[in-house]
N, C-alpha and C positions, 0 to 999 in steps of 0.2 A: 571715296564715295561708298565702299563696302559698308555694306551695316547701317547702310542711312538712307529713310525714305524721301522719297522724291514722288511728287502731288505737278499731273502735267494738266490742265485745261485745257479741251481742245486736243488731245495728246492721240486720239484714232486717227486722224487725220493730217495732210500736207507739214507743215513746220512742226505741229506738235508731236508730230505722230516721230519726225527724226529725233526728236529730244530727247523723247523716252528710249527711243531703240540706242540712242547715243549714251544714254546714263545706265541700263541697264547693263551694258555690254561692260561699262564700266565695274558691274559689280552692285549697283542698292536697287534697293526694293523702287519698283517704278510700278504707279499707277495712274492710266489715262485713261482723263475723262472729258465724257460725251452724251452729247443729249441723245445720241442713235446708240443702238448695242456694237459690238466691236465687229470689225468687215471679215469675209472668210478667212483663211489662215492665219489667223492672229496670232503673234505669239507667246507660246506659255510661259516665257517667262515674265510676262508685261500683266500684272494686273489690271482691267478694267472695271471704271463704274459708270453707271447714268444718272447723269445730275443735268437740267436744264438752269443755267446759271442767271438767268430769269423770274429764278423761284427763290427768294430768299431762305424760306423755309426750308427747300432742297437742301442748298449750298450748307444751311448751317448744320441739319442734321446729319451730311455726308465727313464735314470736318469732326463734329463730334464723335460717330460711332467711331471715324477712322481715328481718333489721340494724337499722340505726336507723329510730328511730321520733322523734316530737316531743309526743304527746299519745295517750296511750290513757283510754277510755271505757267503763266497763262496765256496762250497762243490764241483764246476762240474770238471771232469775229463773225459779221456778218458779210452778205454779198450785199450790195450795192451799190445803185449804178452812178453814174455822174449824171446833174444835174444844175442847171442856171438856177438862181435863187427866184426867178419868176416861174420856174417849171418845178421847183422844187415841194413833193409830199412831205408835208409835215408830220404827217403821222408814220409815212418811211422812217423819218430821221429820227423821230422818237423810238420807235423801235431797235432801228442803229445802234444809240445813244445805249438803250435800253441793255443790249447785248453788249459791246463793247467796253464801254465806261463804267455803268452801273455794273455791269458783270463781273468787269476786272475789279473794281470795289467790295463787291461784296465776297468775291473772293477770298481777299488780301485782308478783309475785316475779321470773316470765321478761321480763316487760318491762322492770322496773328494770336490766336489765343491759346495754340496750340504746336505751336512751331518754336524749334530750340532758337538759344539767343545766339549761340555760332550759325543760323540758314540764314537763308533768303530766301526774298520772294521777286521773281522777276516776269516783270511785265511785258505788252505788245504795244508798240504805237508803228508806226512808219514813216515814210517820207513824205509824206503831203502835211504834216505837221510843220514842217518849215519851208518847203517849197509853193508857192504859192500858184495855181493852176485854176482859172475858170471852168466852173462845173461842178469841183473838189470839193463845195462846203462844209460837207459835214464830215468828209472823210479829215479833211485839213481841222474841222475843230473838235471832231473827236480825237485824232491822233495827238494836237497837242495840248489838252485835258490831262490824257491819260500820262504823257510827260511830266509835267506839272505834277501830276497824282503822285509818280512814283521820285519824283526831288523832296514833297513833303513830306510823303510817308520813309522814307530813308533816314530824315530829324525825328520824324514823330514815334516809329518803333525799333531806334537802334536801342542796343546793338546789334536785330535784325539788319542783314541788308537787303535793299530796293535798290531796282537798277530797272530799266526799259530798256527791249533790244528793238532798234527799229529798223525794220528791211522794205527793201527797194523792192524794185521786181523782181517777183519768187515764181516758178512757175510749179503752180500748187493749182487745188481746185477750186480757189479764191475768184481763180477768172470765170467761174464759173463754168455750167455743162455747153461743150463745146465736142466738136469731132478732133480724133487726138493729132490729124494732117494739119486743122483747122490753128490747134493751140501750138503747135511745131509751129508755125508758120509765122502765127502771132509773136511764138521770144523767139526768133532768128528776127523780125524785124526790129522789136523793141532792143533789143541786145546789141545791137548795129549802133545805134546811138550811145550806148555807155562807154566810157573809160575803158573797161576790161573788156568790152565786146561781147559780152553776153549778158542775159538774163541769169540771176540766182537759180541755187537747185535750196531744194531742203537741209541736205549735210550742212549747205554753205553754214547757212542759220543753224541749224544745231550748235557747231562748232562756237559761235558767237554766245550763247545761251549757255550752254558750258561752261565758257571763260569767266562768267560773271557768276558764276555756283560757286564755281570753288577757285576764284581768288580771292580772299578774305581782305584786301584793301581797296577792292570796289565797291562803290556803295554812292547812291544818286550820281551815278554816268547814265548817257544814252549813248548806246552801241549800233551805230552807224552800221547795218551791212547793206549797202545798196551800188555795188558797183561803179560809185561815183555817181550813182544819180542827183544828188546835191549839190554834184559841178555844173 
């Protein structure tokens, strides 16, 4: 990875924010972006931008001034909450959608024009993409969208490769603003019920996200990290 940029989405923050700190450490150029400025002690060796991936115009003038690129990552998501399909805000989900899906798209569209044909581009879905849960709708039909997305684009821009890394419960700030006894409390329960007995950290995922940069024979997998929540 020496000598080769790496583009994180989402990269100030919980999963993304391990990615960059995990490829930098490594040695390439890492820049994480985010629609907020970077949190205090950031560090110098991670470049940051502010791109709201909502704005296509943003996204594309950010891919252009930056040129090539070797690996983008895209972690951002929204918070939202569960939902019955008779309680369900439609213009929630559209916005969802909007960040999510469309984000991860428009992405993977301004960077393909400018990303080496040895990178990747690796995307975010997670487990309600195949696990089926009342409430979940949009999170279950965004998650497997963006699935789907990154199988066809894997055909459609090799020999880039596409891959989705999809994680289980992560305790990130996903769950939203909570008291930090409050969120302790929450993965010691959820974590009780998995296989491995606990909830994800961020390394976990980094490590996953990783594996799928730089093993040049992956390409349309989805990388399971969810502590067997799919059992």
């Amino acid at each position: 990875m020496k000598q080769q940029t790496v583009v994180v989405i989402g990269g100030l923050s919980g999963i993304g924010r391990a990615v960059a700190q995990r490829a930098a450490a490594e040695g390439a150029r890492v820049i994480a972006v985010g629609r907020r400025p970077a949190p205090a002690g950031w560090s110098q060796e991670i470049e940051t931008a502010s791109v709201d991936i909502t704005d296509e115009a943003a996204v594309e003038r950010f891919f252009s001034e930056l040129g090539a690129l070797d690996h983008l990552v895209v972690t951002s998501g929204p918070v939202i909450s569960s939902a019955k399909l008779v309680d369900l805000d439609i213009n929630a989900a559209r916005e969802a959608y909007d960040v999510k899906v469309f984000g991860q798209m428009r992405a993977a569209k301004h960077a393909a024009r400018y990303i080496a044909k040895t990178g990747s581009i690796t995307l975010t879905s997670g487990l309600l993409a195949r696990k089926a849960v009342p409430g979940a709708l949009v999170k279950a039909t965004m998650n497997a969208a963006i699935e789907n997305m990154g199988k066809t684009l894997a055909k459609e821009l090799a020999p880039v490769r596409v891959n989705v890394v999809s994680p289980g419960m992560v305790e990130t700030g996903m769950w939203g603003e909570m008291p930090e006894a409050e969120r302790k409390a929450m993965a010691a329960q959820a974590g009780s019920g998995l296989p491995v007995g606990r909830v994800g950290q961020t390394d976990d995922l980094a490590q996953a996200y990783w594996l799928v940069m730089t093993n040049g024979f992956m390409t349309g997998a989805v990388v399971d990290v969810d502590g067997g929540g799919l059992l």
